[in-house]
C-alpha positions as CSV (number, residue, x, y, z in Angstrom):
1,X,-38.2,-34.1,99.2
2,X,-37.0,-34.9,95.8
3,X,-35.1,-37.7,95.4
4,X,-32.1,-38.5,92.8
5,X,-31.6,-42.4,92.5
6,X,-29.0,-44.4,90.7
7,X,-26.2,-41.9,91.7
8,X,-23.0,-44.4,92.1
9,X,-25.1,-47.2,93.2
10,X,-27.0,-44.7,95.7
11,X,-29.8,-42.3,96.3
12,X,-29.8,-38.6,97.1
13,X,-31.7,-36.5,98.7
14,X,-32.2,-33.2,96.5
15,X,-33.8,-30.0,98.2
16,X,-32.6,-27.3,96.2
17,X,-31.5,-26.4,92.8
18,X,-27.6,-26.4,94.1
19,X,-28.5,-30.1,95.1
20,X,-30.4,-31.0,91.6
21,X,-26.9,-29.2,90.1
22,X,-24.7,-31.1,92.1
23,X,-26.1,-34.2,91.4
24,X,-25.7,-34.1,87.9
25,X,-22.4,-32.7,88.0
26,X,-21.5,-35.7,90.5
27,X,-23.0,-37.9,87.7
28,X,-21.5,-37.0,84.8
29,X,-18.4,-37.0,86.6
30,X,-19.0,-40.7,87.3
31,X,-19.9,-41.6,83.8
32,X,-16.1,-39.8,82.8
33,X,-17.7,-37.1,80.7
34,X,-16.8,-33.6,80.0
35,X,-19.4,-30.4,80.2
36,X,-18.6,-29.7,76.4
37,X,-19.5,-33.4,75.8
38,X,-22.7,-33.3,78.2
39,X,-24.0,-30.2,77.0
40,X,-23.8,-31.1,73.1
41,X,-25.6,-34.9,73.9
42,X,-28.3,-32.9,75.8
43,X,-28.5,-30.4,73.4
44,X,-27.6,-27.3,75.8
45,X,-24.4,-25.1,75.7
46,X,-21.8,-25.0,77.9
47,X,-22.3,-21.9,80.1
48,X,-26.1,-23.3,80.7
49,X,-25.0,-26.1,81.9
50,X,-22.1,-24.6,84.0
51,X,-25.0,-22.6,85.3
52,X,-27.3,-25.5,86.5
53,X,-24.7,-27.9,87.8
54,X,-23.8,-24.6,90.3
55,X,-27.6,-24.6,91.0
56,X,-28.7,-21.3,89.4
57,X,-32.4,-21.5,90.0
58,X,-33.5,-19.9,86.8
59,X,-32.3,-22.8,84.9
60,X,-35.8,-24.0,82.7
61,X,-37.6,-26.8,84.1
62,X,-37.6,-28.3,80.4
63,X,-33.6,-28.4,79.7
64,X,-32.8,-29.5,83.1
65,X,-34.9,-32.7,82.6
66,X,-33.4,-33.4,78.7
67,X,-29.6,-33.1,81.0
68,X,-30.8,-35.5,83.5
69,X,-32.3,-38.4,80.7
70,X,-29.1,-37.8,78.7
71,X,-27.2,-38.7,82.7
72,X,-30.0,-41.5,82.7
73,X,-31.3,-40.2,86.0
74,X,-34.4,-41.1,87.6
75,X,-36.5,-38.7,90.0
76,X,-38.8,-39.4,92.4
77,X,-40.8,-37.4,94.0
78,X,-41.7,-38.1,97.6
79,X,-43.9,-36.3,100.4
80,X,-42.7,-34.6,103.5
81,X,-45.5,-34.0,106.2
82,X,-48.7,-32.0,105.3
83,X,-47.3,-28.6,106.4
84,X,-44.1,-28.4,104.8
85,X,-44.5,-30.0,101.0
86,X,-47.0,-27.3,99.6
87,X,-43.7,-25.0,101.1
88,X,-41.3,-27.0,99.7
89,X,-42.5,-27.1,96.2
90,X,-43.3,-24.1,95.7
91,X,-39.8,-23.1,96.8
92,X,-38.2,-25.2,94.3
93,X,-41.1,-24.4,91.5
94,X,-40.1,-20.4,92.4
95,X,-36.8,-21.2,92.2
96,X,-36.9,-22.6,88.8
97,X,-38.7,-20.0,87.1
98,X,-36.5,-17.2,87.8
């Protein structure tokens, strides 16, 4: 389980891209910023950030971290029982690399 905190005053759980996207979006939203105005602080365009906060999986790993410190948002990373997290991440690792 990956886990978003400081969203509003409260965590979220993030399992998949569309949840990492959404959580950002719900952020920035929050902080009253645009996407143009996200994007250029973050150094990213528009349409790739239009991408990731609608959870397109091939988003790279590197950019969606540089969004998330620009949001000031912390991950942490947290186990789920033996038999799922190897699963789990390597869902979300597939995911990102597409």
């Amino acid at each position: 389980m990956w886990v978003i905190a400081h969203i509003g005053g409260s965590s979220m759980d993030v399992y998949t891209a569309r949840d990492l996207g959404a959580a950002a979006r719900q952020k920035r939203e929050t902080l009253g910023m645009t996407q143009q105005a996200l994007a250029d602080a973050a150094g990213v365009t528009r349409d790739w950030l239009l991408d990731f906060e609608a959870g397109n999986p091939s988003s790279s790993l590197g950019r969606v971290f540089t969004v998330l410190n620009t949001l000031h948002l912390h991950v942490d990373l947290t186990g789920t029982p033996e038999d799922e997290s190897d699963s789990a991440l390597d869902d979300v690792f597939r995911d990102l690399d597409r």
